[in-house]
KEDREN-598933 format. One line per 8 residues: number of its first residue (from 1); for each residue x, y, z of N, C-alpha, C. Coordinates in Angstrom, 1 decimal. Example, Ala and Ser with C-alpha at 12.3 -4.5 7.8 and 13.67 -1.06 7.14 Angstrom:
# KEDREN-598933
1> 13.2/-5.7/7.8/12.3/-4.5/7.8/13.2/-3.3/7.8  12.8/-2.2/7.1/13.7/-1.1/7.1/12.9/0.0/7.9
# end
This chain:
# KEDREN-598933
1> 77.2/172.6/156.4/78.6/172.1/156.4/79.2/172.1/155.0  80.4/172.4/154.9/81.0/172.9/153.5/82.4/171.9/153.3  82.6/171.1/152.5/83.8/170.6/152.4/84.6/171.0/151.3  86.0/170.8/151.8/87.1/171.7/150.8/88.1/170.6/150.4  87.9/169.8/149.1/89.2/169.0/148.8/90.1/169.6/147.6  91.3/169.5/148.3/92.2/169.9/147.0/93.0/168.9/146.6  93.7/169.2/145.3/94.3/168.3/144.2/95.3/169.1/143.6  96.2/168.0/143.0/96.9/168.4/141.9/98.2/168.6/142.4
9> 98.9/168.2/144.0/99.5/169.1/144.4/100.8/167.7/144.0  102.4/167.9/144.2/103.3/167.1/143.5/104.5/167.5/143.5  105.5/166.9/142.9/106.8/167.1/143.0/106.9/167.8/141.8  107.8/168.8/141.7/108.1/169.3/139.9/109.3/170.1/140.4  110.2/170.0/139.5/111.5/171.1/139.1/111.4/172.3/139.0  112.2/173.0/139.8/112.4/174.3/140.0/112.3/174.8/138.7  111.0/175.6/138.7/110.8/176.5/137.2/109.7/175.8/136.4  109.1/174.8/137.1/108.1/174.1/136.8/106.9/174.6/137.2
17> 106.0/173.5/136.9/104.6/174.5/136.6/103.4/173.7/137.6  102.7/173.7/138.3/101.3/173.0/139.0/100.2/173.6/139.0  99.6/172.8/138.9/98.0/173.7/138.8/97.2/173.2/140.3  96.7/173.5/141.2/96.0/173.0/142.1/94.8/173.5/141.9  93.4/172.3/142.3/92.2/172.7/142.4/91.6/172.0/144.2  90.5/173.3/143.8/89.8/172.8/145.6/88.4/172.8/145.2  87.7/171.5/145.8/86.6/171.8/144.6/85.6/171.6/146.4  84.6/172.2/146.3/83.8/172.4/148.1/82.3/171.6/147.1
25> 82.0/171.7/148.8/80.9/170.8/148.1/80.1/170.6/149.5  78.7/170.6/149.5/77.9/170.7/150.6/77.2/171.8/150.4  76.1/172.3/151.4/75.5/173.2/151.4/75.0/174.4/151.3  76.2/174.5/149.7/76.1/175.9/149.2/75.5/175.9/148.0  75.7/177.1/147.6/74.7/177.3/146.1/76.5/177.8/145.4  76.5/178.7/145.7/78.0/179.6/144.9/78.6/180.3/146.2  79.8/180.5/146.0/80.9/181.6/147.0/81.4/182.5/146.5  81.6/183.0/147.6/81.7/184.7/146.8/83.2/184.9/147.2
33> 83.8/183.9/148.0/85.1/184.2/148.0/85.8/182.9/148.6  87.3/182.5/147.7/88.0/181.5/147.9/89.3/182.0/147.9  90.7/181.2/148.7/91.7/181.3/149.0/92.7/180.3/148.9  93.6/180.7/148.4/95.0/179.5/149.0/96.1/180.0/149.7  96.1/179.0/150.8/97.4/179.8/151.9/98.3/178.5/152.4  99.4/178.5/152.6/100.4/177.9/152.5/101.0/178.2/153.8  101.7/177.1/154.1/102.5/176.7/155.1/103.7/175.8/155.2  104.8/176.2/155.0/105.7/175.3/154.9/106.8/175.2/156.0
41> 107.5/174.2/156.0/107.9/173.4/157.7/108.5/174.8/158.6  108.0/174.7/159.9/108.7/175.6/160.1/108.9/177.2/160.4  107.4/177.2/159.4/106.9/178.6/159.3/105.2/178.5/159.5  104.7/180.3/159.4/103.4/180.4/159.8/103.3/180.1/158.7  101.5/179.9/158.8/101.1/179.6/157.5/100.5/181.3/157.1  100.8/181.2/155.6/100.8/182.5/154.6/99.2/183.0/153.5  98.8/183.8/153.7/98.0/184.0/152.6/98.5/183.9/150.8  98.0/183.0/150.2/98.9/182.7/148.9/98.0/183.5/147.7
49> 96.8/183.6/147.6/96.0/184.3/146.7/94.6/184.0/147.2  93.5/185.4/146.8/92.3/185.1/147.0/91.7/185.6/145.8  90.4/185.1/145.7/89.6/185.9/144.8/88.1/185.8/145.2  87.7/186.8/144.9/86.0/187.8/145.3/85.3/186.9/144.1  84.1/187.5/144.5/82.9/187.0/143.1/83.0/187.7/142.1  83.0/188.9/142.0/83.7/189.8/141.3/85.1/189.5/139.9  86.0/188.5/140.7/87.4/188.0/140.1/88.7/189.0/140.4  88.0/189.6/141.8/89.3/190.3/142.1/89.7/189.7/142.9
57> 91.2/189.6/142.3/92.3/188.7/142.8/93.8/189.4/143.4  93.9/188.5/144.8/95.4/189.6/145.5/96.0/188.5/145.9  97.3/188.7/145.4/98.6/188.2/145.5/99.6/187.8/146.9  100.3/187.6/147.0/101.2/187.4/148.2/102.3/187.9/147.1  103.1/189.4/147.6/104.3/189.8/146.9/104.8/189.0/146.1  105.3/187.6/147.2/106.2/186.5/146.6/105.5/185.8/145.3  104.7/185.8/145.3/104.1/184.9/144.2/103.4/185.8/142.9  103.4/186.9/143.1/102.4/187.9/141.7/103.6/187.6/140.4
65> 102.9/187.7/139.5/103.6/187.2/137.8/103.8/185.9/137.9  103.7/185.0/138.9/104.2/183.6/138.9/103.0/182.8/138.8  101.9/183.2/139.8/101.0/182.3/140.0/99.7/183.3/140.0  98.5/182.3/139.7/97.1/183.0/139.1/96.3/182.2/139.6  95.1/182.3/140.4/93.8/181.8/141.0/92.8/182.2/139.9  91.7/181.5/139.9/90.6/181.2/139.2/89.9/180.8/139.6  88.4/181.0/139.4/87.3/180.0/139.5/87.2/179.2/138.2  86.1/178.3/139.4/85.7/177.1/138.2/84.2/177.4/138.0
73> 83.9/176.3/137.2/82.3/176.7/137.0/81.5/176.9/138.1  80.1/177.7/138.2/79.6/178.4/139.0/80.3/178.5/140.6  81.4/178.9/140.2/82.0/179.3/141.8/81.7/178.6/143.0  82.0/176.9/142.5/82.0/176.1/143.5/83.5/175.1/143.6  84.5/175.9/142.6/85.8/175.3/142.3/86.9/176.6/142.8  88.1/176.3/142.8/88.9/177.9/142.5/90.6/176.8/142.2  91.0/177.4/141.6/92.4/176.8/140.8/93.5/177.7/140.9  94.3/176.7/141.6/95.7/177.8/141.9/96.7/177.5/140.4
81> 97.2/178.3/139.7/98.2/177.7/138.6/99.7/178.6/139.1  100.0/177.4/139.3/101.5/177.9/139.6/102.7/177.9/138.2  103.1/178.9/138.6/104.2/178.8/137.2/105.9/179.3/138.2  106.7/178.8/137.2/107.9/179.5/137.4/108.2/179.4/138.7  107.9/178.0/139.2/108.2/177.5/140.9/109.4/177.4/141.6  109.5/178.2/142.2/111.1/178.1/142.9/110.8/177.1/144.5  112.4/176.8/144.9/112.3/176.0/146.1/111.5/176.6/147.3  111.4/177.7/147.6/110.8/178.5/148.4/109.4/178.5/148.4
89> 108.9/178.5/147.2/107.2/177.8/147.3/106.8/176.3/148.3  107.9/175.4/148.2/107.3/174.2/149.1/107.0/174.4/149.8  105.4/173.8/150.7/104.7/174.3/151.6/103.6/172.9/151.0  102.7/172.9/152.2/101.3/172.6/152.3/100.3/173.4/151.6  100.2/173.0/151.0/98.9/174.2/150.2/97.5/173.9/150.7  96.8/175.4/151.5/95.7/174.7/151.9/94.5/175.6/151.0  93.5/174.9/150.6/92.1/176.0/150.2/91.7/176.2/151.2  90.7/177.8/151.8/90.2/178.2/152.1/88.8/179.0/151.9
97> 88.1/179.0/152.5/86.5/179.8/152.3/86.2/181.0/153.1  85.9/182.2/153.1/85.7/182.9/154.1/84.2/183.4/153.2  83.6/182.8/152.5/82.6/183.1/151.8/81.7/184.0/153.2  81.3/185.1/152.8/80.6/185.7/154.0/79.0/185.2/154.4  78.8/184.5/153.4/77.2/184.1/154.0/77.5/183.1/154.6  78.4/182.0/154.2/78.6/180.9/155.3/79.1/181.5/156.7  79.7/182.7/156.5/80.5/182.9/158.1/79.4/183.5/158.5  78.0/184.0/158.3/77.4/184.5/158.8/75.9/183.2/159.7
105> 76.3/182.4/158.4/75.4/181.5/158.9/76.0/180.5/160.1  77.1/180.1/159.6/77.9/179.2/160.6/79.0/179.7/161.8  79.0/181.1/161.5/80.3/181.9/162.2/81.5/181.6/161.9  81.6/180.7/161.2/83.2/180.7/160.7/83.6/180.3/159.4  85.1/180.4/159.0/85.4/179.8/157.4/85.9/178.0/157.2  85.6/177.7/156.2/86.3/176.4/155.8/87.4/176.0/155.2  88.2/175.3/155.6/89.4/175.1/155.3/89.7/173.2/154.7  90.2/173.3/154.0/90.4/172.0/153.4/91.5/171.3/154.4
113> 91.7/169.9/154.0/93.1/169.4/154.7/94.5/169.5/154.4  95.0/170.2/152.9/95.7/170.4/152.8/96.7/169.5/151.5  97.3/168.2/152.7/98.0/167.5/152.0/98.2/166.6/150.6  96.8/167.2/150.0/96.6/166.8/148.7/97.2/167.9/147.7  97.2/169.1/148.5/97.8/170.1/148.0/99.3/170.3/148.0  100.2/169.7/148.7/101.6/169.7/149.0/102.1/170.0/147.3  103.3/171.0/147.4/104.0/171.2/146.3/105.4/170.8/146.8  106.7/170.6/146.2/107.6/170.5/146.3/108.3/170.7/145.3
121> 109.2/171.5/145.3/109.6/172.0/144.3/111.8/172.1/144.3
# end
């Protein structure tokens, strides 16, 4: 079992800056891959950025030059930093795991709850 909580998420001015973290925790050692995907009222929810173990990282059109994902120490963290936030980012911000040994082991990915993540912008 893997848990996903995230943070950091808040109200800030258009052009303003947030950083979100998801930090998992449970029965892993390291992940080889983390995500943030977003949902805002009304709409499906979106792939927002991922990154491999590697540190290859892919974008959602909307957001490349604006925002950057990261790991944290031994790749049991990942940090979304948002910059240059327009209204159109507001959404639910969720972490995600598709780490492949856990979906191998458990058959599926982990997903956080989200609402700690909310931006508003």
């Amino acid at each position: 079992q893997v848990d996903l909580e995230e943070s950091g998420g808040g109200m800030v001015q258009a052009g303003g800056s947030l950083t979100l973290t998801c930090v998992a925790s449970g029965s892993i050692f390291t992940l080889d891959h983390m995500a943030w995907h977003r949902q805002a009222s009304g709409k499906q929810r979106e792939l927002v950025a991922s990154i491999t173990s590697f540190g290859e990282a892919n974008y959602a059109e909307s957001v490349k030059g604006r925002f950057s994902i990261s790991w944290g120490d031994g790749r049991k963290s990942v940090y979304l930093q948002m910059n240059s936030l327009k209204t159109e980012d507001t959404a639910v911000y969720y972490c995600n795991t598709d780490d492949p040994y856990l979906m191998a082991a458990t058959g599926r990915g982990f997903w956080g709850q989200g609402p700690q993540g909310t931006v508003a912008s």
